[in-house]
Each structure stands twice: as structure tokens, then as C-alpha cells.
C-alpha positions in Angstrom: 83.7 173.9 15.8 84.6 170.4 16.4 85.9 171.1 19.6 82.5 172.1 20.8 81.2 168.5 20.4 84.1 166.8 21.7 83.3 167.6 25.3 79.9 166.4 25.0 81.1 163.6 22.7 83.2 162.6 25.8 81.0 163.1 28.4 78.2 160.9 26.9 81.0 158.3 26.2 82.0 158.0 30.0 78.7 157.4 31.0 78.2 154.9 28.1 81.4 153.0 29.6 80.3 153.2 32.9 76.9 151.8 32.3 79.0 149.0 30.4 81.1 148.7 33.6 78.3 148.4 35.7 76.6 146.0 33.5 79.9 143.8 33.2 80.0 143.7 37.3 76.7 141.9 37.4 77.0 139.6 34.9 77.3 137.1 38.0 74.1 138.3 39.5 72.0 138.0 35.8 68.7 135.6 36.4 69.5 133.1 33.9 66.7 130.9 34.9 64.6 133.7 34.0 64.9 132.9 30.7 63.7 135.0 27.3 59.9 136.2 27.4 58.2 138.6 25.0 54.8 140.4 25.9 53.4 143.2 24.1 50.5 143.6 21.4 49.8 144.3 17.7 47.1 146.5 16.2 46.0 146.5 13.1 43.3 148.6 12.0 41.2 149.7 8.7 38.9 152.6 8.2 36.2 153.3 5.2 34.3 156.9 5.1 32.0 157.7 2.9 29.9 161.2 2.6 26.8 162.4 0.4 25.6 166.0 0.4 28.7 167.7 1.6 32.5 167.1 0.5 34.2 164.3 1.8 35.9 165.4 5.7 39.0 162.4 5.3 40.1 160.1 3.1 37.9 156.8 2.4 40.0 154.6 3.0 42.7 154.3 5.7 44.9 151.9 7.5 47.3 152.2 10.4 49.7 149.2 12.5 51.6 149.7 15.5 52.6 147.7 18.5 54.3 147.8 21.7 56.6 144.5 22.1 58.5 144.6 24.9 61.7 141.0 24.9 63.3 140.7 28.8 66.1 138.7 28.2 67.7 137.4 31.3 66.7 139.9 33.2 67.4 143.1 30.5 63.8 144.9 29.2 63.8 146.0 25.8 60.3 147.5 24.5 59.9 148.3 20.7 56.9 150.0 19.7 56.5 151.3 16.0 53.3 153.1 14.0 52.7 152.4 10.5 50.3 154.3 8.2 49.1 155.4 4.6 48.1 158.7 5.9 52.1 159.4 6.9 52.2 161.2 3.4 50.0 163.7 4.4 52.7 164.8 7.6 55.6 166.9 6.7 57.5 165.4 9.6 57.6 161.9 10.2 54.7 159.7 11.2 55.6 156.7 11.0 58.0 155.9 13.4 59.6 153.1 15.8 61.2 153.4 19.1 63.6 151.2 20.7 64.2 151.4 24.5 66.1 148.4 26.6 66.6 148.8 30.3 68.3 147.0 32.8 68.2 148.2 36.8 69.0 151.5 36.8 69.7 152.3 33.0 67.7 153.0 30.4 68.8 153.4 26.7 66.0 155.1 24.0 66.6 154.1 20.3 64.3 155.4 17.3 61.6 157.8 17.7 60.9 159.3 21.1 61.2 162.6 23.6 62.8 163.5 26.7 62.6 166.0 28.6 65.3 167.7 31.0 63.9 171.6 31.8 60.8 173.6 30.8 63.6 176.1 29.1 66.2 173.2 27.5 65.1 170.3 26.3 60.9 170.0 27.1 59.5 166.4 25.4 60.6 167.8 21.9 60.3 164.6 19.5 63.8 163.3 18.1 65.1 160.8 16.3 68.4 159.2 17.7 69.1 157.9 20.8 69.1 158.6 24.4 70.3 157.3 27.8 68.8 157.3 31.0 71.1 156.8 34.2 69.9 156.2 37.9 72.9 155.2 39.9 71.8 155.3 43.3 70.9 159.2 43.9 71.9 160.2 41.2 70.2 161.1 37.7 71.9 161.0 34.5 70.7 162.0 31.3 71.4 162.3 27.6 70.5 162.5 24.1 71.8 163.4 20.2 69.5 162.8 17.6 67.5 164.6 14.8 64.9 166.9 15.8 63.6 167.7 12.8 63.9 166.4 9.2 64.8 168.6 6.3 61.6 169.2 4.3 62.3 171.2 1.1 60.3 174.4 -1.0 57.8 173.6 -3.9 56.9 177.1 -5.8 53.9 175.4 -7.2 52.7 173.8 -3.8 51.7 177.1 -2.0 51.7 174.8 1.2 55.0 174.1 1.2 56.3 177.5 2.2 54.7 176.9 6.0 56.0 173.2 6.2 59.6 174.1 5.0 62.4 173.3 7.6 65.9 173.1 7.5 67.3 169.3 9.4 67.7 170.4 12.8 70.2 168.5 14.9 70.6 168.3 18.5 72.4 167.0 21.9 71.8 167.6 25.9 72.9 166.5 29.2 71.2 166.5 32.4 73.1 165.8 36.0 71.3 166.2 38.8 71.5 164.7 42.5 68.5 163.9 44.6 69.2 163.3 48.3 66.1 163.4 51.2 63.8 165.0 49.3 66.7 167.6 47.9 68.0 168.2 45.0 70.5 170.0 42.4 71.0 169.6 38.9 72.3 171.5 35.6 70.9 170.7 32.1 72.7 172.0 29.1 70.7 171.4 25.0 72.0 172.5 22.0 70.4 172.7 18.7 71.5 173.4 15.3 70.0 173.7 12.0 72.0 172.5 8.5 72.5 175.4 6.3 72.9 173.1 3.4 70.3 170.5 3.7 67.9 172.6 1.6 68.9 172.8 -2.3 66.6 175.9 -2.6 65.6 178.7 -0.8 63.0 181.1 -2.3 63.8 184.8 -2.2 60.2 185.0 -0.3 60.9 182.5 2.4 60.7 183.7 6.3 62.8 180.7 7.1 66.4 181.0 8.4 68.9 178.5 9.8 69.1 178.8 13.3 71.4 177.3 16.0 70.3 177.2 19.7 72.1 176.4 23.4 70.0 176.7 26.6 71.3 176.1 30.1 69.1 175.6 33.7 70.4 174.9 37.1 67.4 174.0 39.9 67.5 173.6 43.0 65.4 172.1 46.0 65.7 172.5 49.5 64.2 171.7 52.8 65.2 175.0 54.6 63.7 173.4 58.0 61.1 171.0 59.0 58.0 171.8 56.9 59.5 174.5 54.6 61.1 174.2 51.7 62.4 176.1 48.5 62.7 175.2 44.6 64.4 178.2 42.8 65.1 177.1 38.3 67.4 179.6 36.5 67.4 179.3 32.8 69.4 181.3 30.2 69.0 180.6 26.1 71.4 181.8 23.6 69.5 181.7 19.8 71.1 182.6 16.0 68.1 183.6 14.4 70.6 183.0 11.4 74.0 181.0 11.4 75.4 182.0 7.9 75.7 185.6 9.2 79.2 186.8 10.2 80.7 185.6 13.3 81.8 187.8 16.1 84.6 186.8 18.5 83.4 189.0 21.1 80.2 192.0 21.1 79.7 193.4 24.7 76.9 194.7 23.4 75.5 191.3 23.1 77.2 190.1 25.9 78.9 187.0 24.1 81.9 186.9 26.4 80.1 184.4 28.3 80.2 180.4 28.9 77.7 179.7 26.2 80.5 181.2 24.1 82.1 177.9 23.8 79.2 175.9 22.4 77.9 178.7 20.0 79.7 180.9 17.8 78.2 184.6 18.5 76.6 186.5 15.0 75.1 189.8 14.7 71.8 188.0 15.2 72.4 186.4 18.6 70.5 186.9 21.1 70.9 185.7 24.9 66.8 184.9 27.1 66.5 184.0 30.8 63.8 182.8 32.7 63.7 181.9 36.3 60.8 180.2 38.4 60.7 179.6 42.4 58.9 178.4 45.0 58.4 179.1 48.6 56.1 176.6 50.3 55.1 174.9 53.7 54.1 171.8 54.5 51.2 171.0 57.4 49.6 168.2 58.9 46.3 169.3 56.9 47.2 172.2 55.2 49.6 173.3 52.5 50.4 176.6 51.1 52.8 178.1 48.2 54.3 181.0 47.1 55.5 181.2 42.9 57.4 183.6 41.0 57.6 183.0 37.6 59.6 185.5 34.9 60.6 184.3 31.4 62.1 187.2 28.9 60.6 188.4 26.1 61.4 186.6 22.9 62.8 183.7 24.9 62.8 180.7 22.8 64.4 177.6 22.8 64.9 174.9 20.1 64.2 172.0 22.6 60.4 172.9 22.9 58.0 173.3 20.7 56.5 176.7 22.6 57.4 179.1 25.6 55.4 181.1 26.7 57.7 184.2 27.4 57.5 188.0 27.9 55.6 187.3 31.1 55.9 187.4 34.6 53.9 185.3 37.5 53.1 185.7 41.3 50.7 183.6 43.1 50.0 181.9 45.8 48.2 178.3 46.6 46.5 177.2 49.8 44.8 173.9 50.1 43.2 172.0 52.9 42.8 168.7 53.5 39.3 168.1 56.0 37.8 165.7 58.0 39.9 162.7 57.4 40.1 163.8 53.7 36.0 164.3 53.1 36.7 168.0 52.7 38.9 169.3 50.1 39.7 173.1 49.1 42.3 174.1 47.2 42.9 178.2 45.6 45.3 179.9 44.2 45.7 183.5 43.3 47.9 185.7 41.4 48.8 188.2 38.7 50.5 188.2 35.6 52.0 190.9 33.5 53.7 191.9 30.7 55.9 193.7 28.1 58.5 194.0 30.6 60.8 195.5 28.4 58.3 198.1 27.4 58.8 197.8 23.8 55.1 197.2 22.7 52.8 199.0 22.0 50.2 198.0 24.7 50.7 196.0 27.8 48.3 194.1 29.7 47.9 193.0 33.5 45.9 189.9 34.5 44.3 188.8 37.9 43.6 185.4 38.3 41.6 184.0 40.8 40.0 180.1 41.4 39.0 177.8 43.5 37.7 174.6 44.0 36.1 172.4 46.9 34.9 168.8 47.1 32.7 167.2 49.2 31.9 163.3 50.4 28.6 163.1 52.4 27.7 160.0 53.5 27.8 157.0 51.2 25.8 158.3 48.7 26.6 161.6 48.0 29.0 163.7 46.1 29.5 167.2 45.9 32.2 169.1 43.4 32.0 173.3 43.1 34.5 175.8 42.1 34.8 179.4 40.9 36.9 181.4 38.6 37.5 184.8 37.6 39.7 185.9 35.2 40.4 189.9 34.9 42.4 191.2 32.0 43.3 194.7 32.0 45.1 195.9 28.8 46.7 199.6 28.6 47.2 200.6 24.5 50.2 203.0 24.2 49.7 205.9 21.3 52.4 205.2 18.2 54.8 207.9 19.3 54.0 211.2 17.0 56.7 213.6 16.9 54.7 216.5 16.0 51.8 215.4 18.0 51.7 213.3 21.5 49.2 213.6 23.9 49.3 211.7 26.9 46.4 211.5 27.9 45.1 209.5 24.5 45.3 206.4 25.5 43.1 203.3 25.9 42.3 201.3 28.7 40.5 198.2 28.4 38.9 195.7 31.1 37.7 192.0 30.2 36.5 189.9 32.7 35.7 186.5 32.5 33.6 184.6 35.5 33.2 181.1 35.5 31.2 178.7 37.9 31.0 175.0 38.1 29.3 172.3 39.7 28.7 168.6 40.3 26.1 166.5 42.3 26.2 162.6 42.6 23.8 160.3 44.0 25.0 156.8 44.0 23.4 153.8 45.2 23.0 150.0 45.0 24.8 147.0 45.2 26.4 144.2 43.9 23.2 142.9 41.6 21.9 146.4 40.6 22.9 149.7 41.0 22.1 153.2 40.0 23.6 157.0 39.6 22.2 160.1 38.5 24.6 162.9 38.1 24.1 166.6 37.6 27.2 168.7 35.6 26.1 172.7 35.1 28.5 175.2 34.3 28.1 178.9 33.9 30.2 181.5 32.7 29.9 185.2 31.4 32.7 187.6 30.0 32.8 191.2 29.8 34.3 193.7 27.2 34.5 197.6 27.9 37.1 200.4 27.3 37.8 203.3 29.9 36.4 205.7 27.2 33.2 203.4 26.7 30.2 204.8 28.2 27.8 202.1 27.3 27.1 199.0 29.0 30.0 196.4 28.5 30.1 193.5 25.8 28.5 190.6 27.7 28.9 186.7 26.3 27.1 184.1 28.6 27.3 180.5 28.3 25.4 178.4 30.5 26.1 173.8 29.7 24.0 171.5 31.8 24.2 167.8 31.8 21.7 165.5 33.8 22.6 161.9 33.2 20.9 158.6 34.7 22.9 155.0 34.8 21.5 151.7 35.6 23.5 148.3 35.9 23.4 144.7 36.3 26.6 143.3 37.3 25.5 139.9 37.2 23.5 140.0 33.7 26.9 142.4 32.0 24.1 144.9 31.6 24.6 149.0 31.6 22.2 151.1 30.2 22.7 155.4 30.7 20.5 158.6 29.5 21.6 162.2 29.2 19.5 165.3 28.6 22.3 167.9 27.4 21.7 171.8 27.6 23.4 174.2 26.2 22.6 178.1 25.8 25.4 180.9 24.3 24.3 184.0 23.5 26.8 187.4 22.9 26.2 190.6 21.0 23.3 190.1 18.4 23.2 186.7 18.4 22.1 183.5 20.9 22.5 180.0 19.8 20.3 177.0 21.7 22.0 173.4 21.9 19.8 170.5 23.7 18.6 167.2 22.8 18.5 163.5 24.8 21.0 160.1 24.1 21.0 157.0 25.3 23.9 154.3 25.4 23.5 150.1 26.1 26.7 148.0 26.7 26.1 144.1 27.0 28.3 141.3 27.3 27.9 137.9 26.1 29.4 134.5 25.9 31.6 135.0 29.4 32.3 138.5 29.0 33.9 137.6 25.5 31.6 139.3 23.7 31.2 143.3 24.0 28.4 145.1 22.2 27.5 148.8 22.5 25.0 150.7 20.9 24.5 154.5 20.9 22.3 157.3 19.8 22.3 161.5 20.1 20.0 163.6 19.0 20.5 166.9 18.8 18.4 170.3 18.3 20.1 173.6 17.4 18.0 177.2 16.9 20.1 180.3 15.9 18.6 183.6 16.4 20.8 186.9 15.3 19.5 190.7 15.4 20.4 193.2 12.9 21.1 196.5 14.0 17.3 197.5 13.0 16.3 195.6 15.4 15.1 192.4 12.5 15.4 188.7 14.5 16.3 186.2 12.3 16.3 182.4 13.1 17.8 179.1 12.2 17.1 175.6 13.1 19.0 172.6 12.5 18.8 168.9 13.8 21.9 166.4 14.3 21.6 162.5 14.4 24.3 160.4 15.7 24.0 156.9 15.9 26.8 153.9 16.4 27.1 150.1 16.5 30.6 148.5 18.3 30.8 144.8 18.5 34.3 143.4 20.0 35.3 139.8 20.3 37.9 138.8 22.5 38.0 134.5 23.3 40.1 133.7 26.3 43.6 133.6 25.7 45.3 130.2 27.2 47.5 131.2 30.3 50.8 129.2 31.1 51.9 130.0 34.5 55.0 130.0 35.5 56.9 126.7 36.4 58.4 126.4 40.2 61.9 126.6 40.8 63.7 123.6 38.8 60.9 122.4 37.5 61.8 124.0 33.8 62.0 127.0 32.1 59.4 129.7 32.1 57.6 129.5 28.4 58.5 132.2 26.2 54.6 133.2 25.6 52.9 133.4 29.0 49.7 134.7 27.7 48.1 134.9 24.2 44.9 136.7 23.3 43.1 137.8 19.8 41.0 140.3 19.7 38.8 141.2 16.3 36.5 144.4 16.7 34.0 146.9 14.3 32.4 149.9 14.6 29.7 151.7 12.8 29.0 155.3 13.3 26.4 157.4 10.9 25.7 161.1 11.1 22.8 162.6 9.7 22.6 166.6 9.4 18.9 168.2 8.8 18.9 171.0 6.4 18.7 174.3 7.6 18.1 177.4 5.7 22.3 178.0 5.9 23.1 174.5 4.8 21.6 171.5 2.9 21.1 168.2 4.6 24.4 165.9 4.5 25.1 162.0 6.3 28.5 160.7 6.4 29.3 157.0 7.4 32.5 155.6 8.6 33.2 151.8 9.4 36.2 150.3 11.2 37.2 147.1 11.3 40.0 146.8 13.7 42.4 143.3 15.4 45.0 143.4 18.1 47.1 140.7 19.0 48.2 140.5 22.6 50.7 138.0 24.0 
């Protein structure tokens, strides 16, 4: 085993000793009269909730700190940034956390809490907590990481819960090399993740939970073949132990373990080897460009480096879009299907036609235009359970859903630098359909039509915006059709030189319910919403030193200081309905950020 870390023990080493090496060679060239600076901010923030008629949605009280503080010394950035809070008890995996991540030039190195990510089938901005490196020597792009991907959290028989938050402590390590030359490039990524066996003292005869261990591999590539065409092809292959305490096989053609990925994982009875592969065919115009994708990912593929794949599918589409009249004109498409069971062991598979498009449109000074369209087709084929005393092949079950969506957008802008006004239009329509090849009825239809129609007014001189909204919206499906609308209105001013920033706001909203019962009997509900809020933020002028001239002194470690002290009020009041009695909640936040 040990000799499957020593090679990326090594590895990660030499690139350690080479950033040292190149760090060492500049220690001529450091900016010493730059100095040591700090910048960053600190939040702090306090929340109080309180609720009468219903159950309480939260905690009453809450508080949460974090900051971003970023030290350059001599030249070297290194940012720190932490969160802090009471509610981290209520996370099985860590929320508090703090992240650690100096850089100087072309190297980068990550400390603490924080993601990377190296392929869309390896390592995909999974959250760890270790370290990483970060390497851009000229054209090249060097990357690596160990850490802990997740923490062990153990069973409780007498917390029901627990059995869906349970993990094992999960352990990992990557490498990413790639090389990026004239808008080409090649690279290889290799992750590998492993679960601790032991880190849980107990294990419930009921649990669903194993130990797994994971390594994933991708190589891309992407070429210019000739002037305006080019090529990106990603092979991916994953190797998972649904369970590492079963017995290990030196070698199972049947599994197909006499492989590479041999060397970095020991093959069971329960491994299992996924690819994927995506590719790209495009070309480049003066106005135009188009694309052709193929996507395929394995069923069950899974790797431990993301926290989903979507696998057991496979993509073709293609992409046009059009760049018109200096840029005024913009369409865009794309169009494809997508498929799958493509091993053919479930029992139903389904095909999917996707079509959409969008255009935008700058008239004049004053007006703007956004439309587009989408239909999504779903066709799904249900396979009979295979009878061996009965089969017919003909009982089967097709089934079509179709979903249609349209949008829109007009703008009409005008004014200038005293006053100036906007009134925007947002509607949006869409309707689906349900129906089986055996159905002989109408099909299952579920419209939903959302309109927005919203007026703005400024003063730029006076700090002065005022809006109002009238808000529409209308589902109705099978039996039932549900009504949304009512008006709001927002003011923002500033006082005191911009210093001072008050907001207040106000929704009111009307709902009406009507179902049918089979007999034909309507029955309706109404309900009314009230939202109000209050936001006052102070922020005084924050004394700026600037910088000296050269060898006149040193540049001050502060260059800028500010305080800012804010608080919010929001209260929600719900009118009873004959479903639900009446309920308000109120939540206040006081909240104070220190920036410097």
C-alpha cells in the first residue's frame, strides 16, 4: 500500500522544491520597499426571530463572524478568510472553517478549508480540508492537493437522523499537469479517494453505509486543427470499491483489473471501472460561431471527487450563434438529444429532445428587447418485468411529456443625469403535457403563465430611487388552479454624503385556490401575504493614506479604514385562510463589518 503514495508523495515534493527553487532565485528581485500591508474585512453579525401563530421556522437567536484578510509581505499575497458560527452544531460536516492561501507570481499555495477542481470526472470543487498547490510556470499548469474530504461522523441508535449523516473520514490526493500553448492544450489529472475503515467505533447491522475507496483519471485535449476550427476531446475512466474490507484480487479479467489504475487501488469483488468522454467540434467566424458536442458518461459512474455525476447518459447537440449589426443582434440555439439506459439493464428507458433559443435586441437608445423559446420533449419506453410463463411484446408503455416554455423582456429607458426613468415588462409562459401511447383522452396539461410590470424613478443628485411592481402569477393543472398577484413598492435614500443608506419595502400579496372534485364540486381558498422591511446602514468615510513617492518613506501598513454598523427589520404577516390560521414572524439583524 505504501508504495502507492510514495509516487504521489514524490511528485508533489518536486514541485514543492521547485517552487522553493524558484522563490530562492528571486529573492534579489523581492520589492522590499513595498513593505507589509494588510487589507481585508471583518463581519460580524447577530440575528433575533421571533414567531406567533405558527411554530418557530429557525432558531431565535443567531450569530455568525467571518473575514477575508489578505497580508502582502514584500511582495508575497497571503489571504485568510474564516466563518464562525453557533448554528455549526446543527451541520454534520464542518461549518466553520478557515482557509489559508499565499501566492507569489505564478504559485499559489491553499491551506485550511477550500476546493479545487481538476476535471468534471476527478476532482470537481469537492470541499477539503488540507492543503493544495497551484503552479503556473510559464505555459504550464500544475496542480495538487491531499487533504480530508470528509470528516468521520459516527451512528446514534436513538438519534434516527444520524443514520443519513453517518460517514466514514474520507481521505484524498490529486495531480493535475497540463500544458497550454496558442490557444492548445493537453493535460492528465489523476484523484484518489479513500475512506477509513476504522474511524467509525460502530456500525449498525441496518446501516447502507460502506467504506469505499475511489481513483479517477482524465486526459483532454484542445486543438486548433486549422485556422477557425478547432477540437476539445476529455476521456475520463473511474475505478470505485463500493467496499474496501472485502477480499482483494490480484487480478479478475472479468473486472478488467489488470490495468494502470491497478497500482493505485487494490481490486475487490466489489470494483467496478466507469468512463465518460465529452468532445467538441466547433468553428470560429467573423460573426458567427457554431459547435458540435458529444457527451457519454457510463452508468453508475461515480467518482469520490464530486459531489454528483450525472451518468448513464449520452448527449449530441449542436450550437449556433450570431453576432449582428455591430453586436445589436444576438441569437444563440442549440439543439440536441439525450438518451439513456445504455446498458439496457432498466426497466424503462427514455429519449429527450431538447430544443432553445434565445435572441436579444438593442433599438435605438431607448429600447430593449429579450425573447427566447424552449421545448423540452421527453419520450419514455417502460419495458414489461420479464415473465417466463407469460411475455407479450407488445405490452408495453410509451409515454410522451412535453414541456414548452416562452419568455420575454421589454425595456424602455430614458433620462439623464438629474432624473431618469424605466419601465420594464418580464412575462413568461409555459405549459407541459402528459399522455401515454395507450391513452386515448386528452393529455395532462399544466400551464403557468408569471408576469412582472415594474416602474423606477431616480434622482441622482437628491440619492433618491423609488420602484413599483404589479406581479402576476396564474398555475393551474389537473383539478386545481392557484392565482398569485398583488403590488410592492421599494424607496432607497441616502443621507449625510452618501453615508447614510436607508431602504424601505413593502409586498402585498393575494392568493385564491380553486380545486374540483371528481363530481364536478369547486372549492376555493383565499389567503393574503404582507411583507414589510426597514434597512438602515451607516458607513462614515474611512481616512485614506496614499501611498508615499519613491524615497519618501514607507507605504503605511493600513491604507484604508472603514466601519460600517447596519440593521434590518423584516415582518411577515399571513391572513388566515380556511386551510391555515393567521401567523406573523419578525426577524431583526443587527450586523458591523470592518474594512481596512
Amino acid at each position: 500500500m505504501k508504495h502507492r503514495y510514495i509516487y504521489l508523495v514524490i511528485t508533489i515534493s518536486l514541485l514543492l522544491i521547485g517552487t522553493h527553487a524558484a522563490s530562492a532565485q528571486a529573492l534579489d528581485q523581492l520589492g522590499v520597499k513595498k513593505g507589509v500591508t494588510m487589507n481585508g474585512s471583518i463581519n460580524a453579525s447577530t440575528t433575533a426571530y421571533t414567531a406567533s401563530g405558527i411554530e418557530s421556522r429557525r432558531d431565535p437567536f443567531a450569530w455568525y463572524l467571518n473575514g477575508n484578510i489578505n497580508i502582502n509581505l514584500f511582495g508575497y499575497d497571503m489571504p485568510f478568510s474564516f466563518s464562525y458560527s453557533n448554528q455549526g452544531r446543527n451541520y454534520s460536516q464542518p461549518f466553520n472553517q478557515f482557509r489559508f492561501a499565499p501566492s507569489y507570481k505564478w504559485a499559489r499555495l491553499y491551506v485550511g478549508t477550500t476546493s479545487m477542481n481538476f476535471s468534471n470526472y476527478t476532482l470537481a470543487g469537492h470541499m477539503f480540508n488540507g492543503v493544495g498547490v497551484e503552479l503556473t510556470p510559464q505555459k504550464w499548469r500544475i496542480s495538487a492537493m491531499y487533504g480530508t474530504l470528509l470528516k468521520a461522523v459516527p451512528f446514534d441508535v436513538l438519534v434516527p437522523e444520524s443514520y443519513s449523516r453517518a460517514s466514514f473520514e474520507r481521505k484524498g490526493a490529486g495531480l493535475k499537469v497540463a500544458y497550454e500553448n496558442a490557444g492548445n492544450s493537453y493535460g492528465v489529472s489523476l484523484f484518489r479517494a479513500k475512506d477509513d475503515a476504522a474511524s467509525l467505533p460502530f456500525i449498525p447491522d441496518d446501516a447502507t453505509i460502506t467504506p469505499r475507496e475511489n481513483v479517477a483519471v482524465a486526459f483532454n485535449v484542445k486543438q486548433n486543427i486549422i485556422q477557425h476550427i478547432f477540437v476539445d476531446v476529455e476521456y475520463s475512466v473511474s475505478a470505485i470499491n463500493r467496499d474496501v474490507r472485502g477480499e482483494k484480487n490480484a487480478f479478475d479479467s472479468s473486472r478488467g483489473t489488470s490495468n494502470l489504475l491497478k497500482h493505485f487501488l487494490s481490486p475487490t469483488n466489489n470494483t467496478r471501472y466507469f468512463d465518460a468522454i465529452q468532445a467538441g467540434l466547433g468553428y470560429n467566424g467573423s460573426f458567427y460561431t457554431v459547435q458540435l458536442r458529444y457527451e457519454r458518461v457510463a452508468p453508475d459512474y461515480v467518482t469520490l471527487g464530486a459531489y454528483n455525476v450525472v451518468n448513464d447518459m449520452r448527449n449530441i447537440t449542436v450550437a449556433p450563434s450570431f453576432k449582428l449589426f455591430n453586436g445589436r443582434v444576438n441569437l444563440s440555439a442549440n439543439a440536441g438529444m439525450q438518451v439513456n439506459n445504455l446498458d439496457n439493464s432498466k426497466s424503462s428507458d427514455a429519449r429527450r429532445w431538447v430544443v432553445n433559443g434565445n435572441a436579444s435586441v438593442t433599438a435605438g437608445q431607448h429600447w430593449v428587447l429579450n425573447g427566447g423559446y424552449s421545448n423540452f420533449s421527453n419520450y419514455t419506453r417502460v419495458k414489461p418485468q420479464f415473465d417466463p410463463y407469460f411475455n407479450n411484446p407488445m405490452d408495453t408503455l410509451d409515454f410522451y411529456q412535453v414541456n414548452n416554455t416562452y419568455n420575454g423582456m421589454v425595456m424602455y429607458h430614458t433620462g439623464d443625469k438629474d432624473r431618469q426613468q424605466a419601465i420594464t415588462l418580464n412575462s413568461s409562459y409555459q405549459y407541459a403535457s402528459d399522455r401515454s401511447s395507450s391513452d386515448t383522452t386528452d393529455p395532462i396539461l399544466t400551464k403557468f403563465f408569471t408576469s412582472n410590470l415594474s416602474y423606477s424613478y431616480s434622482l441622482p443628485p437628491k440619492d433618491l430611487t423609488m420602484s413599483a411592481t404589479v406581479n402576476y402569477y396564474k398555475n393551474s393543472a389537473a383539478g386545481l388552479s392557484t392565482t398569485f398577484m398583488g403590488p410592492g413598492v421599494n424607496v432607497n435614500k441616502q443621507f449625510l454624503e452618501k453615508t447614510l443608506r436607508t431602504g424601505l419595502s413593502a409586498v402585498y400579496n393575494m392568493t385564491s385556490a380553486k380545486s374540483t372534485t371528481g363530481e364536478g364540486a369547486t372549492t376555493t381558498t383565499n389567503s393574503t401575504l404582507f411583507n414589510t422591511g426597514l434597512n438602515i446602514n451607516y458607513s462614515p468615510k474611512g481616512k485614506v493614506t496614499e501611498a508615499p513617492a519613491e524615497g519618501e518613506g514607507k507605504k503605511k501598513f493600513f491604507s484604508k479604514q472603514t466601519h460600517s454598523i447596519g440593521a434590518t427589520v423584516s415582518w411577515v404577516l399571513r391572513g388566515a385562510s380556511a386551510n391555515q390560521p393567521g401567523y406573523n414572524e419578525l426577524t431583526s439583524t443587527i450586523n458591523y463589518t470592518y474594512s481596512f
